[in-house]
C-alpha positions in Angstrom: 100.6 198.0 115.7 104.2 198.1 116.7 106.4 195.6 114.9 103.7 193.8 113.3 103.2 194.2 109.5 100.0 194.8 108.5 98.9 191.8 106.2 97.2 193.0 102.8 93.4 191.9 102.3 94.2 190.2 98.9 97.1 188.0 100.3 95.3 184.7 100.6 95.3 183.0 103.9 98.0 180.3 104.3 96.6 177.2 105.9 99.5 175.1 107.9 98.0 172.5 105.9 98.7 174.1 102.7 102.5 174.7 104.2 103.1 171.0 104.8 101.8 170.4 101.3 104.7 172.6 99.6 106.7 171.2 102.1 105.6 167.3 100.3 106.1 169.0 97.2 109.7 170.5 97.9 110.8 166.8 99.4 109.7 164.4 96.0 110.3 166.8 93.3 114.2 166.3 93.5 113.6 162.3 94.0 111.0 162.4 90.6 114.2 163.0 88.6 115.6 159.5 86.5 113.1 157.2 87.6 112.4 154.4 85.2 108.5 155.0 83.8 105.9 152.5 84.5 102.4 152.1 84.7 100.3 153.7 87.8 97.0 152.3 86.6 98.5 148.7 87.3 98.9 149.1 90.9 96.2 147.7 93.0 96.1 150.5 95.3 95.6 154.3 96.0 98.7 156.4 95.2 97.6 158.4 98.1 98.5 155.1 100.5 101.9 154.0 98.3 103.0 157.6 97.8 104.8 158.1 101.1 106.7 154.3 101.0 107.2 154.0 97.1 109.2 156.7 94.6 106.5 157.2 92.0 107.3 158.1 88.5 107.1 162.0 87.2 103.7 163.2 86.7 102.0 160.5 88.9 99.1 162.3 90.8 99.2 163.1 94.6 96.6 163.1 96.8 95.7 167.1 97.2 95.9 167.0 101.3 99.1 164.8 101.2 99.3 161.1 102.5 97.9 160.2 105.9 97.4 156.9 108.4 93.9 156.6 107.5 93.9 156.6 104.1 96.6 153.4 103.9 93.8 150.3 103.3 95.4 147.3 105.3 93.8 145.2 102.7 96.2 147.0 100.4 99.0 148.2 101.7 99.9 144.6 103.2 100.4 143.7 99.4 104.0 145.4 99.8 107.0 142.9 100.5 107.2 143.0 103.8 111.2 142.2 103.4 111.3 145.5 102.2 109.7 147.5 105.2 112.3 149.5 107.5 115.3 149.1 105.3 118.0 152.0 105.8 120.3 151.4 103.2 121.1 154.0 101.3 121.0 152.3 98.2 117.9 152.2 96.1 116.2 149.4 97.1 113.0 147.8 95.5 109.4 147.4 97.1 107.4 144.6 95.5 104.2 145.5 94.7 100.9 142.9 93.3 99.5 144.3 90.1 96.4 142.4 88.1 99.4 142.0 85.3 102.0 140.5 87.3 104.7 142.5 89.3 105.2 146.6 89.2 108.6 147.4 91.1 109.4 150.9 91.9 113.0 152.2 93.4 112.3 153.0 97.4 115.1 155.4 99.0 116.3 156.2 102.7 115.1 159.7 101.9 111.5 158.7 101.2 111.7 155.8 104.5 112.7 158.3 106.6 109.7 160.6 105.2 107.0 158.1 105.9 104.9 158.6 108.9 105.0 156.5 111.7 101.3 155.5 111.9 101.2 154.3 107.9 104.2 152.2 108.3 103.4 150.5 111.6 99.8 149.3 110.0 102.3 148.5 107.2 104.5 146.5 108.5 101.8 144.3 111.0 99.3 143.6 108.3 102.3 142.4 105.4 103.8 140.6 108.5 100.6 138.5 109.3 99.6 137.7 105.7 103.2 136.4 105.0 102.9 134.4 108.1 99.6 133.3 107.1 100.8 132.1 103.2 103.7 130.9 104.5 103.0 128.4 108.1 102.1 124.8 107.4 98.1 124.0 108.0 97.2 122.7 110.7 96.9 119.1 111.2 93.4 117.3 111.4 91.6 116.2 114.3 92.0 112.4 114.2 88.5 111.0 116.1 86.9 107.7 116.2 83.3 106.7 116.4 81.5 103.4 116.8 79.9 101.7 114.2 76.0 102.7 114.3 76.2 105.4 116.8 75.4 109.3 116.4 78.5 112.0 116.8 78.4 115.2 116.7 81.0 117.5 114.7 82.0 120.9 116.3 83.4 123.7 113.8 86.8 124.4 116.3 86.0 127.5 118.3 83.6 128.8 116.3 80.5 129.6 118.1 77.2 128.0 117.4 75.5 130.1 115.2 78.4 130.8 113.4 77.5 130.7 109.6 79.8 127.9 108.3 80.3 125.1 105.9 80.8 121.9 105.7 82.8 119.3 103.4 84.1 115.3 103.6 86.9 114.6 101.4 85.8 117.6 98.9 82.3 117.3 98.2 79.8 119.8 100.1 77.5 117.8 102.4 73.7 118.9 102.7 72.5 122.0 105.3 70.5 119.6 107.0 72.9 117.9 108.7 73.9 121.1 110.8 72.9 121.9 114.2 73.8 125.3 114.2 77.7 125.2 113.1 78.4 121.6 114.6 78.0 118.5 111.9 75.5 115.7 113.1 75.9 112.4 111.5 73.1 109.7 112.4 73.9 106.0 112.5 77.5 105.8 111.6 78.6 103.6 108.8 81.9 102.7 107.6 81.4 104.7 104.4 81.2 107.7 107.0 84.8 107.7 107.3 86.8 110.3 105.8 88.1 114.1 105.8 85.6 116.5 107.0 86.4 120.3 107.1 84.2 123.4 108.2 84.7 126.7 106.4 83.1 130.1 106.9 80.4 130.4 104.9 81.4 134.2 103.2 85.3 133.8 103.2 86.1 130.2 102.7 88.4 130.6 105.4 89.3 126.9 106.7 88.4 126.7 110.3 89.0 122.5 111.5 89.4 119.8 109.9 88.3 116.3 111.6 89.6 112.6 110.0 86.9 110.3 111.1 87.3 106.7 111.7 84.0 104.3 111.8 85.0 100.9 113.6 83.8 98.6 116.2 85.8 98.0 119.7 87.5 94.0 119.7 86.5 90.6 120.6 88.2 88.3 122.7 91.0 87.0 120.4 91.7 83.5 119.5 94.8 82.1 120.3 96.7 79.2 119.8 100.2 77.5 120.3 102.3 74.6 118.1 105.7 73.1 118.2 106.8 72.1 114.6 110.6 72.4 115.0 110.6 70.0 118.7 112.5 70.3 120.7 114.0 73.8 119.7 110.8 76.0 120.7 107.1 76.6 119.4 105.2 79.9 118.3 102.0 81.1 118.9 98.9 82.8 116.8 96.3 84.5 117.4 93.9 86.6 115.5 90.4 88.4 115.8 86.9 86.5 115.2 85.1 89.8 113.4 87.3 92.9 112.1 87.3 96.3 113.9 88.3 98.3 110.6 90.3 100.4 112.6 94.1 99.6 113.8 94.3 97.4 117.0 97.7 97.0 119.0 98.6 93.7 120.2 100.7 92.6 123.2 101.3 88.7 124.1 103.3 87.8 127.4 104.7 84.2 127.9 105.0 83.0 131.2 107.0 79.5 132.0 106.3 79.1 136.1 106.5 82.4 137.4 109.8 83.6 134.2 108.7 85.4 131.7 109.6 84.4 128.3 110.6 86.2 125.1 108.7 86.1 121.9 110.1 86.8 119.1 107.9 88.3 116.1 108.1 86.9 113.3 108.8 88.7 110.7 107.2 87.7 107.8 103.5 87.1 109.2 102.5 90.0 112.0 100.1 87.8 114.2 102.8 85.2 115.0 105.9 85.1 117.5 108.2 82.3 118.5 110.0 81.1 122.3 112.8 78.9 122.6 112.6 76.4 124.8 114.7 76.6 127.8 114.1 73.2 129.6 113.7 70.5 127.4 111.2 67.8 129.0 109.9 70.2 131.7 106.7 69.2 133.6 106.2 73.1 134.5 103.4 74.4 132.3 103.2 77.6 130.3 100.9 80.1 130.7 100.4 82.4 127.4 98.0 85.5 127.6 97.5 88.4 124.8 95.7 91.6 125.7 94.0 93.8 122.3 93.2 97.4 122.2 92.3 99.7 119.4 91.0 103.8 120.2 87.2 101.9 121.3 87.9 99.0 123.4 90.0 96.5 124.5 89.8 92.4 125.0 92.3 89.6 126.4 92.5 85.9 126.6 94.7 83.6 127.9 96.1 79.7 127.5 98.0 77.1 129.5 99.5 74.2 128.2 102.0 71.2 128.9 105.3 71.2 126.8 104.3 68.1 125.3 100.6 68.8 124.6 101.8 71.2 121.5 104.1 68.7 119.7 102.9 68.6 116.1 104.9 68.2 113.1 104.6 70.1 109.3 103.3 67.1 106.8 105.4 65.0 105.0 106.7 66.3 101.7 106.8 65.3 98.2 104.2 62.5 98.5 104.5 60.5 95.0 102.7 57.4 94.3 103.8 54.7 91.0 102.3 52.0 89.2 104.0 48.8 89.8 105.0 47.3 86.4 103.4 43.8 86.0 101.3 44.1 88.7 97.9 45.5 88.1 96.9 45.9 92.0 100.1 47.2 93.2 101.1 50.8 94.2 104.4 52.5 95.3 104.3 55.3 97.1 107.4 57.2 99.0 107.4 60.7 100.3 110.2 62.9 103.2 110.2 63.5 106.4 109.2 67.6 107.1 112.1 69.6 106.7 111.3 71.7 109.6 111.7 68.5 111.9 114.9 69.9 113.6 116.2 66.1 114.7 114.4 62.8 112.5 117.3 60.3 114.1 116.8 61.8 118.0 113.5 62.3 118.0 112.1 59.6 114.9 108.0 60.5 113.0 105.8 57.7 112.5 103.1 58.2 109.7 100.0 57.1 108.5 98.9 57.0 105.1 95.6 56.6 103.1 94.0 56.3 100.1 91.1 55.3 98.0 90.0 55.2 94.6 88.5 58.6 93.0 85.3 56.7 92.4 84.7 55.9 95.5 84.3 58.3 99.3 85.5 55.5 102.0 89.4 55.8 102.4 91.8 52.9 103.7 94.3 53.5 106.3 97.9 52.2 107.1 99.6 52.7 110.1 103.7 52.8 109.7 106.1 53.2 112.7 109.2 53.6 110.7 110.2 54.1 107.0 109.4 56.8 104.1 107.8 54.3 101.8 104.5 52.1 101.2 103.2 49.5 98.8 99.6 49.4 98.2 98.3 45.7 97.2 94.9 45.6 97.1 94.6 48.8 94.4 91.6 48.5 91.8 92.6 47.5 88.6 92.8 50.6 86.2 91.3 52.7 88.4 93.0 56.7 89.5 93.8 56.4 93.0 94.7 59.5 95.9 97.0 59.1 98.3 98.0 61.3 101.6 100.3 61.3 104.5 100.3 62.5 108.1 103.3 62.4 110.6 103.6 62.5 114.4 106.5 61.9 117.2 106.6 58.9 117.9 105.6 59.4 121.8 104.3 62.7 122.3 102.6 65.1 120.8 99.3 65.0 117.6 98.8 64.1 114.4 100.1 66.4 111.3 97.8 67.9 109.1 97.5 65.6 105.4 100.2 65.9 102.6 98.9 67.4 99.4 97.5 64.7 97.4 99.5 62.5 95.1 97.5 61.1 92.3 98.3 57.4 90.3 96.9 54.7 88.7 97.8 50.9 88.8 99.5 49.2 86.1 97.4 47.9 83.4 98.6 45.6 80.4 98.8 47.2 76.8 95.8 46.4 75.4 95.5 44.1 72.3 94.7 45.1 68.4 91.8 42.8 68.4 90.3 45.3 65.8 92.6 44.6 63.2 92.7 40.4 63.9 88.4 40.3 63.8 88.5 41.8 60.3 91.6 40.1 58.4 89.8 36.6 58.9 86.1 38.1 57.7 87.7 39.2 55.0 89.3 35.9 53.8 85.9 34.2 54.7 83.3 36.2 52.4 86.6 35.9 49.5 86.5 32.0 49.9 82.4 31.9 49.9 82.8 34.2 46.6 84.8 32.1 44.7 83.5 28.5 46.3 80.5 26.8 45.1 77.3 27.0 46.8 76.4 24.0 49.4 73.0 23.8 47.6 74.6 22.0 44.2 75.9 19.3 46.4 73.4 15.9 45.6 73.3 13.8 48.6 72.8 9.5 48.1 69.5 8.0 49.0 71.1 6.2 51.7 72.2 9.4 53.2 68.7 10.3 53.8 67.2 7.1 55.2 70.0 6.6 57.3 69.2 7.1 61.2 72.3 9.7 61.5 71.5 13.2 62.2 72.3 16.0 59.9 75.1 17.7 58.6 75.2 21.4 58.1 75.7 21.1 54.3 72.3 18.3 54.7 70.3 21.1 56.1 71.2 23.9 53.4 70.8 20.9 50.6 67.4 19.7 51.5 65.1 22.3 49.7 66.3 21.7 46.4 66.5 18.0 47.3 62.9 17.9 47.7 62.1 20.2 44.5 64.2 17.1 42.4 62.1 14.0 43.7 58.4 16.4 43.3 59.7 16.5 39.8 60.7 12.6 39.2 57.1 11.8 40.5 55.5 14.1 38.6 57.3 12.6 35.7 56.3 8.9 36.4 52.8 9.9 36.6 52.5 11.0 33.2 54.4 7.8 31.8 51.6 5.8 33.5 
């Protein structure tokens, strides 16, 4: 046939897939040459899928058919740095590569990049590029959500449909498969020990898919509020607080209103329900209106009070209350104590005060009513007995009462008492010596006359008369037998 040479019948076909094989061979025998030996078996991949982006070491095997797309796992091939995908350098370069032992690095050259086809390295370079991005993007905040106190809610899992096979933790610990509707959580009858972390994961994979941080509370109450002058005339403050907690952060706002100005107030900073206003006209017969709104995430509340400037006047108690014993007078107390210190002006605008006390022994307290002065003597004080003593103080035209002093505590003077131990026995003592050493009264003889005259006894008579009588039985005894 022409030009054509006849092909012999033991030639063996050559297959354009065994050409591109030789070719393969042909390109990485000359790059085999001085590469630094490690171990294949370490690698956790085919050699088939690394061959075509990684150098490998003399005598590693090949896949027979050469390296293709399909064969590059994504689950394996995304492994590989993905810093090191694309590079051109023409210095060796290194492609990191997991092993079950650590790390395996092998040298990756611009002859073997440029040898890689197109389809491995694009699955390649996507898969590394969304597990990096994956490892390395901060998680994703929780959900914050609050619920009322003793009402159901329902947990979704995110997007995940609703018979998607999930699980379900609070702060770590699994919670029980029948509290799932499907995927989404249902929790019955809230309590405050309900609150916490809850996160859904899927059930195979452990693959976090929403997080929710619950918050159990209750919505607020109208707030009490109240307002006080203590430093007159330079301003007052006002308080308020709640009448039950809410267990959940509430956010105040309080707006003073003097006439149809609003006022500033100040927060103080050491307590957080508390702010102060200045007065800006002293003596003003324009009220003030004050009114303080609450809100937390389940409700809201607000009250509101209105008051004359003079209405609010009320001093801080008097300070170091102390009460003494009068010396020499056993009913007498002294007692003294110091105007507030937070009273801005004592000489322009003067306290009056009122004091009382009673004995610790007894509940009914006496009162004394003093328009001027720091100092009180009590006189009509049981002897010896502990007394307590308190002070209030008020401006002396407008305004209420103080609250009471802290209680001083003393007790009247009494007079040493007397050794009258020591004085009973000394004179005993002498007595029953002098009787020891003294003659009985008995062995005194008393005259006849003594006994027939019409005067009445003596005390040594009496104790003489037995033995008196025991004599004259014996004399007439005696005569008798003369007889």
């Amino acid at each position: 046939m022409g030009g054509l040479k006849p092909r012999r019948a033991e030639e063996p076909v050559q297959s354009g897939r065994r050409r591109r094989r030789r070719q393969w061979r042909r390109r990485l025998q000359p790059a085999r040459r001085g590469v630094r030996q490690w171990d294949p078996a370490a690698v956790l991949a085919p050699r088939s899928c690394l061959a075509p982006c990684l150098r490998l070491p003399k005598g590693a095997a090949r896949s027979p058919g050469g390296p293709r797309a399909s064969e590059c796992s994504v689950a394996v091939c995304a492994r590989l740095d993905p810093r090191t995908l694309g590079r051109t350098d023409p210095r060796p370069s290194r492609a990191r590569v997991e092993t079950a032992r650590g790390h395996a690095w092998a040298p990756l050259s611009e002859e073997m990049a440029a040898s890689v086809p197109w389809a491995c390295c694009a699955v390649l370079a996507a898969t590394a590029a969304a597990v990096y991005t994956q490892k390395h993007s901060p998680q994703e905040a929780p959900h914050v959500q609050y619920e009322r106190l003793g009402s159901d809610v329902m947990l979704p899992c995110g997007t995940a449909s609703w018979d998607a096979a999930v699980t379900w933790r609070v702060n770590g610990t699994d919670l029980a498969p029948d509290l799932l509707n499907g995927s989404q959580l249902v929790l019955r009858s809230l309590e405050l020990g309900h609150s916490g972390l809850y996160a859904c994961f899927h059930r195979d994979s452990w693959h976090l898919r929403h997080q929710v941080l619950l918050h159990v509370g209750l919505p607020p109450r109208e707030p009490v509020l109240s307002c006080r002058s203590n430093t007159y005339p330079k301003g007052f403050y006002c308080t308020w607080h709640l009448p039950a907690p809410t267990y959940i952060p509430n956010t105040f706002n309080v707006t003073v209103l003097h006439g149809s100005k609003i006022m500033v107030c100040e927060k103080d900073p050491a307590l957080k329900n508390r702010c102060h206003i200045r007065y800006m006209h002293l003596f003003s017969t324009i009220k003030y209106k004050v009114s303080i709104s609450v809100s937390n995430a389940l409700g809201h509340n607000s009250t509101a009070i209105t008051f004359d400037e003079f209405t609010i006047v009320k001093p801080d108690p008097p300070e170091n209350v102390v009460a003494r014993p009068v010396p020499s007078n056993p009913r007498r107390l002294e007692v003294t104590w110091q105007t507030p210190s937070t009273w801005p002006d004592p000489e322009s605008f003067p306290l009056k005060f009122f004091l009382r006390y009673r004995p610790l022994i007894l509940d009914q307290w006496q009162h004394v009513e003093l328009s001027d002065g720091t100092a009180h003597t009590i006189t009509d004080a049981y002897a010896g007995k502990e007394y307590i003593i308190q002070v209030a103080a008020k401006d002396n035209e407008i305004g209420t009462w103080s609250d009471w002093s802290v209680a001083a505590h003393a007790t009247p003077w009494t007079e040493e008492p007397r050794h009258l131990t020591t004085e009973a026995q000394a004179p005993e003592t002498t007595t029953s010596t002098t009787s020891s050493l003294a003659p009985p009264p008995t062995t005194k003889i008393c005259d006849p006359g003594e006994l027939g005259s019409g005067g009445g006894p003596s005390i040594p008579f009496l104790t003489s008369v037995p033995v008196s009588l025991a004599l004259a039985a014996a004399a007439a005894t005696a005569n008798n037998l003369l007889i």
